[in-house]
C-alpha positions as CSV (number, residue, x, y, z in Angstrom):
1,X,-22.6,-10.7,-33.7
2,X,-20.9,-8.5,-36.2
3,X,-22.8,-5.4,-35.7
4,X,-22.2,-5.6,-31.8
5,X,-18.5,-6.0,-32.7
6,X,-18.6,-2.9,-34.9
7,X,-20.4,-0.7,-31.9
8,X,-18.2,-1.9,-29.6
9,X,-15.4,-0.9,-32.1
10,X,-17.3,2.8,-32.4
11,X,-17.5,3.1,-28.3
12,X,-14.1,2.7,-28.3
13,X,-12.9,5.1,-30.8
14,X,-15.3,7.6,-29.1
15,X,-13.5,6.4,-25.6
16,X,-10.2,7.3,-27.0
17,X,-11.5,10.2,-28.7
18,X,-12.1,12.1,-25.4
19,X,-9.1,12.7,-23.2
20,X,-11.2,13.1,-20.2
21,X,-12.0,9.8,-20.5
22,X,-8.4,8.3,-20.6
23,X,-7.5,10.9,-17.3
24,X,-10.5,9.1,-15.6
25,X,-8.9,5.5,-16.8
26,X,-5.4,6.0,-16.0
27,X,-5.0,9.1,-13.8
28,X,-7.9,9.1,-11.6
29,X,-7.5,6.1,-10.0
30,X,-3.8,7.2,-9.1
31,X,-5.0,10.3,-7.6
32,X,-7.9,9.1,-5.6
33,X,-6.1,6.3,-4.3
34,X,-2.8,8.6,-3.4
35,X,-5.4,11.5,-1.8
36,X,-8.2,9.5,-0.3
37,X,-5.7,6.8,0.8
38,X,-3.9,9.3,3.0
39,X,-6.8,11.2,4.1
40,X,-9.1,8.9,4.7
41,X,-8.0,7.5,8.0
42,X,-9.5,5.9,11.2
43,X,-6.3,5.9,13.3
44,X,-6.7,8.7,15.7
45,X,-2.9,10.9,15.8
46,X,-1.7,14.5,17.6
47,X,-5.0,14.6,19.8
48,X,-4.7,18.2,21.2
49,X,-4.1,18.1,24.7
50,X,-3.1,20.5,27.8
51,X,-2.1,19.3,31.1
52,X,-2.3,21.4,34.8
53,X,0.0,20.2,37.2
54,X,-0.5,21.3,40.1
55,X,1.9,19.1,42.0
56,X,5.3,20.1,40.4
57,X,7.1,17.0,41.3
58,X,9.5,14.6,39.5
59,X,6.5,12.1,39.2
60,X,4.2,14.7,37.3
61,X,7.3,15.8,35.3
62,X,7.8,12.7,33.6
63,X,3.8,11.7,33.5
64,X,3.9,15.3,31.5
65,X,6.6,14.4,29.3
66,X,5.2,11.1,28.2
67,X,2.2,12.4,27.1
68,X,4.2,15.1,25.2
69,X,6.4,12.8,23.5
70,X,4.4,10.3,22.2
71,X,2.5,10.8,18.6
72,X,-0.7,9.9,20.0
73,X,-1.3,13.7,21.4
74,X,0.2,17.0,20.2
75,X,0.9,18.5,23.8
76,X,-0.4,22.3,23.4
77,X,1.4,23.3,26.8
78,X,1.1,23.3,30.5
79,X,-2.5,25.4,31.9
80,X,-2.2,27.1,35.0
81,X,-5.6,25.9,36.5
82,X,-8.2,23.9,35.7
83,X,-10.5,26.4,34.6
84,X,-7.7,28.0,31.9
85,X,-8.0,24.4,30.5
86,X,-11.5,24.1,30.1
87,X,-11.8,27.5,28.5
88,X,-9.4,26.3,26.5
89,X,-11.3,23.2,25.3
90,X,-14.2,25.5,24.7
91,X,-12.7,27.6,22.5
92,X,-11.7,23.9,20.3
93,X,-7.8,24.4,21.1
94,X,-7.7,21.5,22.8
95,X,-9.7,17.5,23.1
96,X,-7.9,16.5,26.2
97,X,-7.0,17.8,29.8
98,X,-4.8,15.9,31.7
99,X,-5.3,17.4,35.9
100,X,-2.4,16.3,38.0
101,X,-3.7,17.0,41.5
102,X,-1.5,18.3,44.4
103,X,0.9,15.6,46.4
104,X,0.0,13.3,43.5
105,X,4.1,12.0,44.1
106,X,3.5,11.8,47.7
107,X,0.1,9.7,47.5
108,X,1.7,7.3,45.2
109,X,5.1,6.5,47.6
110,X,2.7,6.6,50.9
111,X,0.5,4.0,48.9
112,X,-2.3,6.0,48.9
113,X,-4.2,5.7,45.3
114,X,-3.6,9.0,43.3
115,X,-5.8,9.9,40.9
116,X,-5.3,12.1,37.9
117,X,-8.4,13.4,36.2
118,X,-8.7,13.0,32.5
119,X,-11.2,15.3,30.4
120,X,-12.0,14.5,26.9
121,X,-14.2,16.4,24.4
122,X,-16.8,14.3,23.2
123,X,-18.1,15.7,20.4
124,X,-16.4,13.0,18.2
125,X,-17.2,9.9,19.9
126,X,-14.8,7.7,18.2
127,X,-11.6,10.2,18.7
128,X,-12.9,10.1,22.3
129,X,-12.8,6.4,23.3
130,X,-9.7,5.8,21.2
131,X,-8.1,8.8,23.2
132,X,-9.2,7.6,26.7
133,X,-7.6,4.4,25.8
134,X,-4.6,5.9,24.5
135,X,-4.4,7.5,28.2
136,X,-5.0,4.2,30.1
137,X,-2.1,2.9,28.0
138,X,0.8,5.1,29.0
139,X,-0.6,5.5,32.7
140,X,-0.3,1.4,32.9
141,X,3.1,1.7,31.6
142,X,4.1,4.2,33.7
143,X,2.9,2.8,36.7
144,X,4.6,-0.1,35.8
145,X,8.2,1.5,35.4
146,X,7.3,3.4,39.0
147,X,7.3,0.0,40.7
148,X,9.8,-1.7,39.1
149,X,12.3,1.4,40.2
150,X,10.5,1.5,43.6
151,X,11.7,-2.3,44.1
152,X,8.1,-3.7,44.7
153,X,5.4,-5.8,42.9
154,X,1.9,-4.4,42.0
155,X,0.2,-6.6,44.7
156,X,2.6,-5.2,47.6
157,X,1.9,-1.3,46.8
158,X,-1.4,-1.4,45.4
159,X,-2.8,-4.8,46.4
160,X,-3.9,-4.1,42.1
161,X,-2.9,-7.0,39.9
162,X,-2.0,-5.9,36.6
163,X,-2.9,-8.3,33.7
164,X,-0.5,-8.3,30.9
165,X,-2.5,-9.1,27.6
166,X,-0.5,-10.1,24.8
167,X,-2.5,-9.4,21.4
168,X,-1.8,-10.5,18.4
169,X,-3.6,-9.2,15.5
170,X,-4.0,-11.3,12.1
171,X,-4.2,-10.0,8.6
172,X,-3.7,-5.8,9.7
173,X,-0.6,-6.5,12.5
174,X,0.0,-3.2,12.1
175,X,-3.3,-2.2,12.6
176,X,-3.4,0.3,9.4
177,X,-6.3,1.7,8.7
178,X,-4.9,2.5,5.1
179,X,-4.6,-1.5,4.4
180,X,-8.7,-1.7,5.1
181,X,-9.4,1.6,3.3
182,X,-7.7,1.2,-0.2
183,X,-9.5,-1.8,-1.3
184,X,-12.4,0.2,-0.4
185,X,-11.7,2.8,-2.3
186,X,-11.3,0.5,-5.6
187,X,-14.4,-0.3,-4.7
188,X,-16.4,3.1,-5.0
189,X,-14.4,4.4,-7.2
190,X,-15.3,1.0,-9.7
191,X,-19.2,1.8,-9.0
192,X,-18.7,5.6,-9.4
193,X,-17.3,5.6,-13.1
194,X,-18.8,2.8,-14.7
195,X,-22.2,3.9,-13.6
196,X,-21.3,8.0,-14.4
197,X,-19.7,6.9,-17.8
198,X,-22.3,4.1,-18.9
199,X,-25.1,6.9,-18.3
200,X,-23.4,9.8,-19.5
201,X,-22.5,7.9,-23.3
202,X,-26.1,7.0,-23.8
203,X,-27.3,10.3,-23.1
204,X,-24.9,11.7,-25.0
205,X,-25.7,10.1,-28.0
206,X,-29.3,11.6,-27.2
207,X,-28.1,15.1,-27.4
208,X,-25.8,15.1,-30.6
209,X,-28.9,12.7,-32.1
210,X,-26.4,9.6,-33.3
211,X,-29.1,7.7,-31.1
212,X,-31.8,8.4,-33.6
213,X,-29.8,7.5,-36.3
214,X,-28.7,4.4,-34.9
215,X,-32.4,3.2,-34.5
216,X,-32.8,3.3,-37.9
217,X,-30.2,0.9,-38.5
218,X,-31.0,-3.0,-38.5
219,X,-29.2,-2.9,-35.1
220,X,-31.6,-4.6,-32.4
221,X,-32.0,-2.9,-29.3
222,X,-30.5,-5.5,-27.1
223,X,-27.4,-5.2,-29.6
224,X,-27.1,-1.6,-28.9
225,X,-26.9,-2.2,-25.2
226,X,-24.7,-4.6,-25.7
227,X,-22.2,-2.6,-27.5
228,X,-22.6,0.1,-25.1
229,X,-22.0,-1.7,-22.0
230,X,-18.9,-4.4,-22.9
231,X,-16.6,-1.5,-23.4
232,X,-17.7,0.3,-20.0
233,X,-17.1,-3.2,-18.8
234,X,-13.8,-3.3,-20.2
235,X,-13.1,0.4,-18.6
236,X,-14.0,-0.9,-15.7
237,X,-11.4,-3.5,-15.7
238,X,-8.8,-1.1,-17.1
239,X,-9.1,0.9,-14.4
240,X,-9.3,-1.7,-11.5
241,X,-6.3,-2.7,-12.6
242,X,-4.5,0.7,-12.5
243,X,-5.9,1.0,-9.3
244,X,-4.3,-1.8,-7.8
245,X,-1.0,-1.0,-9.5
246,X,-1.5,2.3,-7.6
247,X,-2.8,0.6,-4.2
248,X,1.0,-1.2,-4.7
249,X,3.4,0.9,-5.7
250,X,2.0,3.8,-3.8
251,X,1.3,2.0,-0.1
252,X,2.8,-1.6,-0.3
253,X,-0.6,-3.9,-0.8
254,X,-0.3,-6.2,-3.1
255,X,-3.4,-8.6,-3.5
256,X,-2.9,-11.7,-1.5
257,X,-5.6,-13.4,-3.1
258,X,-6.6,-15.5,-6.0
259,X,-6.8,-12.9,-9.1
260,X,-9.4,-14.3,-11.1
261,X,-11.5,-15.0,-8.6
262,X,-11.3,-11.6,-7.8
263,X,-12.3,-10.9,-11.4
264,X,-15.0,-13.0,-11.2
265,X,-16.4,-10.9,-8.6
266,X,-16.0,-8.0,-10.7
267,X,-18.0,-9.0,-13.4
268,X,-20.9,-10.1,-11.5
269,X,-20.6,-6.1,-9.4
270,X,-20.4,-4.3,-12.7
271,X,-23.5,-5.7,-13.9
272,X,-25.6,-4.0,-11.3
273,X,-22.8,-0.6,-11.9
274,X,-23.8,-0.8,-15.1
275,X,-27.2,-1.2,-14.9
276,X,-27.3,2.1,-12.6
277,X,-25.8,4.0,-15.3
278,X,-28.4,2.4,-18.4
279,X,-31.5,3.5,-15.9
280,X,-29.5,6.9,-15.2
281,X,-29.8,7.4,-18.8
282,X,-33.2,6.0,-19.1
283,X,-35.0,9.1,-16.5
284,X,-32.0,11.5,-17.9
285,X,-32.2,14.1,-20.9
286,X,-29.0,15.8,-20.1
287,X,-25.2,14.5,-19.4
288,X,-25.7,16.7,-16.1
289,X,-29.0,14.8,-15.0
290,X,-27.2,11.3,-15.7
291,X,-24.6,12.3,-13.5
292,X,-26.6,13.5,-10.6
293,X,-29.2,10.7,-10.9
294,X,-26.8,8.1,-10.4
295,X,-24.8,10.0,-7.6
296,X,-28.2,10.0,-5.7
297,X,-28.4,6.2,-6.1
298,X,-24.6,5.9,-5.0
299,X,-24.5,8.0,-1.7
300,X,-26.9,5.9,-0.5
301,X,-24.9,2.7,-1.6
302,X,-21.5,3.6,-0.5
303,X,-22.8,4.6,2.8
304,X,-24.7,1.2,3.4
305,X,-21.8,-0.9,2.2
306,X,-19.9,-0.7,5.4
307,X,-17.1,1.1,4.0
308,X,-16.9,4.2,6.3
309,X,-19.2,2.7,9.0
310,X,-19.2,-0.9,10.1
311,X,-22.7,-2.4,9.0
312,X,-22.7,-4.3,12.6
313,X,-22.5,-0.5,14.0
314,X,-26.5,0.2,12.2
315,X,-29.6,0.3,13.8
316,X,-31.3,-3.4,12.8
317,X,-34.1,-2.2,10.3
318,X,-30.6,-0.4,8.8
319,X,-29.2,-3.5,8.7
320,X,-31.8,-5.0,6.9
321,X,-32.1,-2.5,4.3
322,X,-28.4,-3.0,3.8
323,X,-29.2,-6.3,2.6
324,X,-30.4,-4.9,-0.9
325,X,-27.1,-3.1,-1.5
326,X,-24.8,-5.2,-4.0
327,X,-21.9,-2.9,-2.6
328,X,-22.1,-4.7,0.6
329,X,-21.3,-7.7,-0.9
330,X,-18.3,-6.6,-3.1
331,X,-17.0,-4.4,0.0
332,X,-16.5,-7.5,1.7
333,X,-15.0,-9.7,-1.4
334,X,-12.4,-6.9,-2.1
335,X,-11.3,-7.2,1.3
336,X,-11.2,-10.7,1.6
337,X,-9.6,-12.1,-1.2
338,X,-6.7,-8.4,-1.0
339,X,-5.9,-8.7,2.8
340,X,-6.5,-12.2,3.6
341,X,-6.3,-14.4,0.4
342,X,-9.8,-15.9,1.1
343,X,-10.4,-18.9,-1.7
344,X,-14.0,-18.5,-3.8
345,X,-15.7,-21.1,-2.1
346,X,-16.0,-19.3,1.0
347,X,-17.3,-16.0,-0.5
348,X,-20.1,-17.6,-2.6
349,X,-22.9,-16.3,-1.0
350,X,-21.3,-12.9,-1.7
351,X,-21.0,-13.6,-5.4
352,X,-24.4,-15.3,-5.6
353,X,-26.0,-11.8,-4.2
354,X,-24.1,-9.9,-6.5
355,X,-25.2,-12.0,-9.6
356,X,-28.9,-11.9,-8.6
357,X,-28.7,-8.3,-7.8
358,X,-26.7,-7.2,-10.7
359,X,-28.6,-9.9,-13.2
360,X,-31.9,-7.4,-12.0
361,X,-30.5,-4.1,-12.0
362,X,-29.1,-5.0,-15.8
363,X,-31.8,-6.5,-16.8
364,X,-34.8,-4.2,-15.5
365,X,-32.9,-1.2,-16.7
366,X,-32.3,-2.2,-20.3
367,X,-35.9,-3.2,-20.1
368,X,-36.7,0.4,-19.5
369,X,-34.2,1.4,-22.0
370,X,-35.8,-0.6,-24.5
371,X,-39.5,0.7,-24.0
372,X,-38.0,4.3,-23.8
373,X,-36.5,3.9,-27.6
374,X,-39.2,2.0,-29.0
């Protein structure tokens, strides 16, 4: 127990050593959560968009000025013609055209169904959809505002009955993508430096040779991984913790959930983090192969764990393979116990996968460690 306490006590004074280490502890976790916070985004804003009226009326005036107004499109300008917009949307000025066809005020007050083209560029599906729905939205509430000045009910111009849905959302009522993407974030960012920091310090102490000299020492190997991987572990707590001070002060989320359990969690994800980095350093001979090994392990995690796309979204033998990724699991603690306060007891088949998966992982890869030193 002693000589694990004093390599433990040497990993830290190393850790302390090396200023890049304290930026990545307490700086890094600011800035990523500040940039990608902000950037990373799925709420679609200032959709480029061009409208030709071609029926110059008070009607098409104000339909043109409430798609100008609103944030949902950045209004690029009026096109003469329909083929000046579509040349326009070729040359990627533009993912919307709005066509207002001739009498379109005329049609509507003889009760004759008007009907106003909408072009979207497709290329980015999502953008698309959300746009088209941003346009049925103000075209419902301008419709209603038209009736309500022309005196009449839906049913006695249109013979259309417009439903009125009242949604109320729980958890995000703002709808923020920012409150589902930070905890996120904490989350790769948590795998990407303990398993680029664990990997790294071993093979570190491969190039400078104080691994050599260490396996002369008494020290068993399962002491030396010990001693190597609490203090990552205690890194890795550091920094979750800066992170969340960073997820508050910076965009107002606060953790809603139990802390500890939270913690819990932690532990049992680090294992298999950790255990990344020891087999990193097991295939490695350079700090620069660590470091590339375990990003090629990670890319493939990150993108599996359902933090960019939905896992529901996947082809099923994706799904499936998805089901081996201990970031999965954690994706959805973090989020659950931060946004909705979810008790333990009703994430622990989460925690159980992430203890079986990070019990292997840390086991099989300080196996391999051990057979490569001996």
């Amino acid at each position: 127990m002693h000589r694990i306490l004093y390599l433990i006590q040497k990993e830290f004074r190393q850790i302390l050593r090396q200023r890049a280490y304290l930026g990545l502890i307490f700086i890094m976790p600011f800035l990523q959560i500040v940039v990608l916070g902000f950037a990373i985004t799925t709420d679609v804003k200032n959709v480029p968009i061009t409208i030709v009226d071609e029926d110059h009326s008070a009607m098409s005036r104000r339909l043109v000025d409430a798609f100008s107004v609103t944030q949902s499109f950045d209004f690029q300008g009026l096109s003469q013609s329909s083929n000046q917009a579509k040349e326009v949307m070729k040359r990627g000025l533009v993912k919307l055209i709005l066509h207002i066809p001739p009498d379109f005020e005329k049609d509507l007050k003889n009760n004759v169904h008007p009907k106003v083209q909408a072009i979207v560029d497709g290329v980015d599906g999502n953008t698309a959809g959300i746009a088209l729905a941003y346009v049925n939205q103000i075209a419902v509430k301008l419709q209603q505002e038209w009736y309500s000045e022309m005196g009449l009910h839906p049913e006695e111009l249109l013979e259309v009955h417009l439903t009125e849905v009242e949604t109320r959302m729980a958890y995000n009522a703002a709808l923020e993508s920012v409150n589902n993407i930070v905890p996120g974030i904490l989350a790769v960012l948590l795998m990407a430096v303990t398993a680029f920091l664990t990997g790294m310090s071993i093979v570190r102490e491969k190039e400078i040779g104080t691994l050599e000299q260490l396996m002369v020492t008494p020290i068993q190997n399962i002491e030396l991984v010990l001693g190597k991987v609490v203090p990552m572990l205690v890194v890795a707590f550091l920094l979750f913790n800066v992170g969340m001070l960073g997820a508050g002060l910076i965009f107002g989320l606060w953790m809603k959930g139990n802390l500890f359990s939270l913690y819990l969690m932690l532990v049992f994800f680090c294992l298999s983090t950790l255990g990344l980095g020891i087999f990193a350093s097991t295939i490695a001979k350079t700090q620069q192969q660590a470091m590339f090994i375990a990003w090629f392990f990670m890319v493939f995690a990150i993108l599996l764990s359902g933090f960019f796309v939905p896992i529901e979204n996947m082809p099923d033998f994706i799904q499936m393979i998805t089901y081996l990724n201990p970031v999965r699991y954690f994706m959805v603690v973090i989020r659950e116990i931060y946004l909705k306060g979810t008790e333990i007891q009703f994430l622990w088949k989460e925690g159980l996968a992430m203890l079986v998966f990070g019990l292997v992982t840390f086991i099989s890869a300080s196996l391999r460690f051990h057979k490569r030193l001996n």
